[in-house]
N, C-alpha and C positions, 0 to 999 in steps of 0.2 A: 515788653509785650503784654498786652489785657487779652488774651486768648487761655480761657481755662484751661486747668489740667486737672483730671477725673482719676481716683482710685477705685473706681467699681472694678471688679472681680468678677462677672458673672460666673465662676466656676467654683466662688465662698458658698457657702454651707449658710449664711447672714443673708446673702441674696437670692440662692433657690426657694428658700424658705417665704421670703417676702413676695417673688414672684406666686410662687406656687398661692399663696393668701389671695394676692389682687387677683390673678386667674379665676377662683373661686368667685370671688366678688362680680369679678366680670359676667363667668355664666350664671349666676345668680339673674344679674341687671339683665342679661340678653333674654332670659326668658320672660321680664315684664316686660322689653320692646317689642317681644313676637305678639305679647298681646294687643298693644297696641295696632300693632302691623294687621291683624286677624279682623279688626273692626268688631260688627256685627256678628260674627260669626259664620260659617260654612255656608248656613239658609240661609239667612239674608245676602248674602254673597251671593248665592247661587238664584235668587229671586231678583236682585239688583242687575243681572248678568244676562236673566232671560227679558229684561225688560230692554236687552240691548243698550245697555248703558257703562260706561268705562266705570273705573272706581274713582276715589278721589286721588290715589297716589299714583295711577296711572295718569290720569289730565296733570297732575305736576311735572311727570317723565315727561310726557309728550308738549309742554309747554318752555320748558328749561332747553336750553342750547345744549345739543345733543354733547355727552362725556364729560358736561359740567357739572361741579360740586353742588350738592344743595344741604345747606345747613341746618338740620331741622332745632328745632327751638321748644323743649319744654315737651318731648314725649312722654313721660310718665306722668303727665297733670290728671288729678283725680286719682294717684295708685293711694289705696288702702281707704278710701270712698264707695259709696256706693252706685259709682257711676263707672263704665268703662273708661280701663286708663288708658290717657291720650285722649279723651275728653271732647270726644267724639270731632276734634278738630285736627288736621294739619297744617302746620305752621312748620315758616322756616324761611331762609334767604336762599334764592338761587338769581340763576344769570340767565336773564331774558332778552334775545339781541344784545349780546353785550352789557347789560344795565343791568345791575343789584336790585333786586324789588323783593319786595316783601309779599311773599305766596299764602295765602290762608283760605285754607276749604274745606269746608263743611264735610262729613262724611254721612252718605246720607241712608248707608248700612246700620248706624248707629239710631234706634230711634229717631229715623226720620231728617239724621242731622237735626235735631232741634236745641238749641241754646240751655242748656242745665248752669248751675254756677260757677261751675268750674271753669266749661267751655268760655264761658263770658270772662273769667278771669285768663284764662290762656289768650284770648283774642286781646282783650283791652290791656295786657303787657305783651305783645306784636304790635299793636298800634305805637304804643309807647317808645319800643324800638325804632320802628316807620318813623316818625314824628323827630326820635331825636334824632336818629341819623339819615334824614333826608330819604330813604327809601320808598323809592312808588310803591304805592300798595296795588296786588291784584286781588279779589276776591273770586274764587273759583265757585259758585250759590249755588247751594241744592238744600233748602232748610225747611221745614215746616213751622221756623218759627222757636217759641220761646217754649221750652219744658214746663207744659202747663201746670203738673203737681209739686212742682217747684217753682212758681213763677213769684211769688212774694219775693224768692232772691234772685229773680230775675230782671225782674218788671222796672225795679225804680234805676239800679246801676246800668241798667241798660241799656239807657239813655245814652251812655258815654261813649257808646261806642259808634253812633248815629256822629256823634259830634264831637268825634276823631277825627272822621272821613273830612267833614266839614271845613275844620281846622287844619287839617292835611292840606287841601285843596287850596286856604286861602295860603298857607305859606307857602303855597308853589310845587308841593309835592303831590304826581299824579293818581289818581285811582283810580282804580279798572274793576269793573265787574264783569264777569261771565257766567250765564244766567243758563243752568244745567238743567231743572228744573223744576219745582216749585218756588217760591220767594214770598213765604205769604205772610200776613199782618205785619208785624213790627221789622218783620227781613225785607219789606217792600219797600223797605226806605234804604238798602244799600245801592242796588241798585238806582234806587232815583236820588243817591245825593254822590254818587261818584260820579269821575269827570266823564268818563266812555262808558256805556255800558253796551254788550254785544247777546243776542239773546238766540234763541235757539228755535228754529220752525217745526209745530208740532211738540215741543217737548218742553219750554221755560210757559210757567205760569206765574205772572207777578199780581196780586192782589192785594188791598188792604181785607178786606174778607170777601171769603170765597161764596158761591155760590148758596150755600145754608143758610152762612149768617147775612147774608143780604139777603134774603125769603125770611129771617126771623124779624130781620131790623126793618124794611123796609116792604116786605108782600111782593117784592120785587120778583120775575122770575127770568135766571140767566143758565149761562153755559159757560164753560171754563173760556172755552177760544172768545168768545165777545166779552166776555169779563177782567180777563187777564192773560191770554194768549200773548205768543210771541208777535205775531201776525199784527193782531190790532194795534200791540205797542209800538211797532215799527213803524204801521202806516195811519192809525188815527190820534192814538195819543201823543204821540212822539217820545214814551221815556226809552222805547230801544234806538241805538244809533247805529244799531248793524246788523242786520238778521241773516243768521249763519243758518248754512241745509243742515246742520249735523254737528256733534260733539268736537271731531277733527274739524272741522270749518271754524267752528267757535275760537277754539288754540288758535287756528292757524290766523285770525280774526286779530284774536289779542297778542297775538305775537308781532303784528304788523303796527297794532298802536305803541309800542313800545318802540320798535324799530323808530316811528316821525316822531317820537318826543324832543328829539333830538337834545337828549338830558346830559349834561355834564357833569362831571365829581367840584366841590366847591374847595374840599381838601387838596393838601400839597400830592402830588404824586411820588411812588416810591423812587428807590434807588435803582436805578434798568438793571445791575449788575447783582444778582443774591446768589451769596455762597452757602453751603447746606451746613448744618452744625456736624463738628468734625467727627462727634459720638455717635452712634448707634441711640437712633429713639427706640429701636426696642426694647433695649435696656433699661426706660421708665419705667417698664413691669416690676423691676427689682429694686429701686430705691427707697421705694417708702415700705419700715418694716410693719410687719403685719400688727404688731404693738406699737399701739401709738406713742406710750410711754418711752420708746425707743426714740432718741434724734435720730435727724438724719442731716444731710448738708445739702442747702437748695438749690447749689451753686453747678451741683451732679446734676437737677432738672433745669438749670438756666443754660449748662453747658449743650442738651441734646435740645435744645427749643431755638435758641436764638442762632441768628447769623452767625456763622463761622463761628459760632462757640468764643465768640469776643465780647465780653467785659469787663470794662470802665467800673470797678468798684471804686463808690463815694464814700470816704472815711471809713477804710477797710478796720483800723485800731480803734476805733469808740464806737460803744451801743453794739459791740459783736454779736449780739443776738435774733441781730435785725439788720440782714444782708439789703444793702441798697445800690445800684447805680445803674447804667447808661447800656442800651444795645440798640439792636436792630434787628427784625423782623418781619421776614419776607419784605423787607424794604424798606422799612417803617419806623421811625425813629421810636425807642421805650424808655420810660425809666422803669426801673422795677424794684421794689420791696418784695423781699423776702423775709420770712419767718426762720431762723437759723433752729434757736433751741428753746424756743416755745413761749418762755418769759419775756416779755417785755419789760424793761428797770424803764430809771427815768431817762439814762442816756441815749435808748432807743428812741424815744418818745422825742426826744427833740431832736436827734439827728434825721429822726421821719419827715417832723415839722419842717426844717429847714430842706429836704430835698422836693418836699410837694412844693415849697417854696418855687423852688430853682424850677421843677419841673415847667411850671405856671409861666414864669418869666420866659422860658425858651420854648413856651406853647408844645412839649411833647408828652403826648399819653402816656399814663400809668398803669403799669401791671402789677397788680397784687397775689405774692404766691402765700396763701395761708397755711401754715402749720403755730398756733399759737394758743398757748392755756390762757391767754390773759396778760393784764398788769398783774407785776408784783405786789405783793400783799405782808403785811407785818410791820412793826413799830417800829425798827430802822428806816423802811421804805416811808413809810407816811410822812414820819416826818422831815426825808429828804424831800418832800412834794409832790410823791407819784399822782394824786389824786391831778395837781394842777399841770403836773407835765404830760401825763395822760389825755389830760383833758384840751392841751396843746396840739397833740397827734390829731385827737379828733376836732377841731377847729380848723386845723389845714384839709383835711380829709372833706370836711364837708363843705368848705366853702370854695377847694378848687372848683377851674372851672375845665381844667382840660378831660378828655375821655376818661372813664378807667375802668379797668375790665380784672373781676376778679376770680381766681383759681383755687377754690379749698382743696388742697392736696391732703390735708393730715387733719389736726383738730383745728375747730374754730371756734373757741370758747368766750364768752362774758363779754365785756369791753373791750378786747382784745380784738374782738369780730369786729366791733364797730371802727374800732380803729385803722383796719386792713379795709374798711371799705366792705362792708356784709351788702346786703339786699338793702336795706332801707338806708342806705348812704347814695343811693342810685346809679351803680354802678353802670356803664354801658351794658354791658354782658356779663353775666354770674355762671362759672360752671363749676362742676364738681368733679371730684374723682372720687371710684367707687370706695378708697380708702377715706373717703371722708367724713369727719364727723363734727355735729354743730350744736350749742347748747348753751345754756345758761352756765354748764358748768360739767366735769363729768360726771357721770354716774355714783361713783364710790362718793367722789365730795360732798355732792348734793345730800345724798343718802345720809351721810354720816352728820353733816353738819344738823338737819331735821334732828337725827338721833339729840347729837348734842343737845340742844335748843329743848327735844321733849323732858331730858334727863336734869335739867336746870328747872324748868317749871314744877315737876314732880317734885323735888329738893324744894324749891321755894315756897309747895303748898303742904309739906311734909306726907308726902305719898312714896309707897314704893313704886322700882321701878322698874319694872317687867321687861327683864332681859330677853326672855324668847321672842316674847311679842314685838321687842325693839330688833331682832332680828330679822326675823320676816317681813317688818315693815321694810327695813334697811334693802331688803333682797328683792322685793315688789317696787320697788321707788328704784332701785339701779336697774331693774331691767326695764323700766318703764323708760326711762333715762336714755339706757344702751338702744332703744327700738325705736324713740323719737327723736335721735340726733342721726339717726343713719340716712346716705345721701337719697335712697328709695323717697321715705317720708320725706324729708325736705321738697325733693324736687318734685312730688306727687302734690303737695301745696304752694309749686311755685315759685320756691325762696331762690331756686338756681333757676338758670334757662337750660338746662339738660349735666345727665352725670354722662361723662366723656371718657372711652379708651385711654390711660395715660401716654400712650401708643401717638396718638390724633391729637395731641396739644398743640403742637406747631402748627398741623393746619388747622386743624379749629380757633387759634389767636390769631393765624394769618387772615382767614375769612371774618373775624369779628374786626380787626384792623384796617381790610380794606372798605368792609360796609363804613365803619366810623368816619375813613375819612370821603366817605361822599357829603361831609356837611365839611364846614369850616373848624378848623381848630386854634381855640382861642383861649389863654391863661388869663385868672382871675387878676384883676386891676389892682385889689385889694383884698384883706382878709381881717376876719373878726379880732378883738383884743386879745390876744396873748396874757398871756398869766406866766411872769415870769421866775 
């Protein structure tokens, strides 16, 4: 039987302790998604509201197939910025008529909705996701445009995201706009390069500029309604293709384009029959300890996430540090790597190599569960070849080509990250838990090591060497360390696409698995040289 068997205790003294840690974590995180949830604030809410206008996260509810999941993507973008966190966008996957699309709308509580850096970096990794996994994009527009005191990091990247839509389009994936209303200068081109756009009477304004700066540029003199009303664009210029009475008309507008797409999945379909893991996923609260220096066994979160808590481990006796093999979720064929007990040796590193292998050949997606300090390090290791079998790992890792979706449950340290597939290996979907932490290295190491290195210089120029001073430093560098490896910071710059309930792993890897497979899934043909 491949059907795990779990020693959790939720009634250990090991696990109240741990739960009790992540709990804390949790409302910690819940109180930067309220902010994000708050927008604008009260006033602009309350000015947004007298203008008779829904919010932004109302037209998502009212747009999404009623009691359907919507997965939001990258809420805390811009936390510890000087911009509101959530980056004045929402983004996320929901189910529109049936169909997976990609929902992104402006909030226009938030300074006007106007495009700051960040926002532009939340949007153009949603496109990214659109694009790789075939999902329609909707644009829900109400923007003033580009954050003009910030427009130098606006202006040129900016560009990319005009020619996403673009790109989107020619590879057959549709794009919808619905135009709330403003859309002006550089926002005037969503609308006019998506495939539908629906516009709103009396309330969408689309311009390249508005009514000023045509009287500056040109001596011109206009009015909003003949210059970029919804009106004119429906019946003289042709960029609107549907002029809705009203906010609910508009939904109700783009929910009907969605309905005729008549859009298919290109991926395999799941299994009709999914059995529920036999554990308790509330019991994720307790497994990862509050010290990360504590293991833990992955096999306790593979047993409450996957199908019937059934896994196919692949070379259970070599590289036991680094849990690998075979399940199914919510339908969906996996393989997964797990991080057992933090180190990575060289047997790890090739028995990785060889199951991205296998994955590849039998086209099934990878799951990455991260808890890892790294490759081993030391004069044994070196010179049994960690550098080149390390380097093995990450040559399979980068050059599959099936999905992979990766979950920092614990640490994700140095090479070790790269090797489980971090953010810049292009994971399908990156998420985190609030126990997690990411870094060149941890805090005490980093710290000490600087020590060392300043205490070698001093010696080699014959100086003393100021021990207090090298304390402090040490205590200012670890907390530096401890505050920018935490999941807040990460995913405030976007390195996850959200830090997730340990609770919500099953469905949050079920909604990232069925988005993925609305494209085809396909294993690499070939892979780079090996270093053997």
């Amino acid at each position: 039987m491949s059907i795990l068997r779990t020693s959790v205790d939720p009634a250990s003294a090991g696990y109240d302790a741990a739960a009790t840690a992540m709990q804390a974590k949790l409302t910690e995180i819940e109180g930067e998604f309220a902010k994000a949830v708050a927008g604008g604030g009260a006033d602009k809410l309350a000015r947004h509201r007298k203008r008779g206008k829904l919010t932004a996260r109302e037209r998502i509810e009212l747009l999404l197939d009623e009691d359907s999941p919507f997965l939001e993507l990258c809420p805390l973008a811009a936390w510890g910025s000087e911009f509101q966190v959530g980056a004045s966008v929402i983004a996320g996957i929901g189910i529109v008529e049936g169909v997976e699309c990609m929902v992104i709308a402006s909030d226009p509580t938030v300074r006007g909705g106007t495009t700051n850096p960040w926002s532009l970096r939340k949007t153009l990794r949603c496109n990214d996701i659109a694009l790789e996994n075939r999902l329609p994009i909707i644009g829900l527009v109400e923007s003033g445009g580009a954050d003009l005191p910030t427009q130098k990091e606006v202006f040129v990247p900016g560009g990319r995201g005009f020619r996403d839509l673009t790109r989107a389009s020619a590879a057959g994936i549709p794009t919808i706009a619905l135009v709330f209303g403003n859309s002006t200068a550089g926002g005037a081109y969503i609308p006019g390069m998506s495939d539908y756009t629906v516009m709103i009477k009396d309330r969408s304004k689309v311009f390249l500029g508005g009514p000023p700066l045509v009287k500056m540029a040109t001596g011109e003199e206009s009015d909003d309604e003949s210059l970029g009303g919804a009106e004119m664009h429906a019946r003289t210029s042709g960029l609107a293709d549907y002029l809705a009475a009203d906010e609910q008309d508009a939904i109700r507008l783009g929910r009907s384009i969605v309905r005729r797409l008549n859009w298919r999945k290109a991926g395999p379909a799941p299994r009709a029959q999914i059995r529920e893991p036999r554990y308790d996923q509330e019991e994720l609260l307790g497994i990862v300890p509050g010290d990360l220096k504590i293991p833990f066994d992955p096999r306790e979160v593979i047993g409450r996430v996957v199908d019937d808590s059934d896994f196919d481990e692949f070379k259970p006796l070599y590289g036991s540090s680094l849990v690998t093999g075979w399940a199914e979720l919510h339908g969906y064929p996996v393989g997964i790597l797990a991080n057992a007990r933090g180190v990575l040796f060289s047997e790890e590193a090739q028995k990785a190599a060889q199951f991205i292998q296998l994955a590849n050949r039998s086209n099934t997606p990878l799951l990455f569960l991260h808890n890892t300090t790294g490759y081993m390090v030391g004069k044994e290791y070196e010179q049994k070849g960690i550098i080149k079998h390390g380097a093995m790992m990450i040559n399979a890792v980068s050059n599959s080509k099936v999905p992979h979706i990766s979950v920092l449950m614990g640490a994700s340290y140095g090479a070790g990250h790269y090797g489980m597939c971090g953010r810049a290996y292009d994971p399908r979907f990156v998420f985190a838990w609030p126990s997690a932490k990411s870094a060149v290295m941890g805090g005490a190491q980093l710290a000490g090591v600087i020590s060392i290195v300043g205490r070698a210089a001093n010696e080699a120029r014959g100086i003393p060497f100021d021990e207090a001073a090298d304390a402090q430093l040490r205590a200012a560098i670890e907390a530096q360390i401890e505050a920018e490896s935490l999941p807040m910071f990460m995913s405030g710059r976007l390195y996850d696409d959200g830090v997730i309930d340990p609770r919500d792993t099953r469905t949050v890897l079920g909604m990232a698995l069925s988005a993925i497979h609305n494209a085809p899934i396909e294993g690499a043909a070939g892979f780079g040289v090996f270093r053997m």
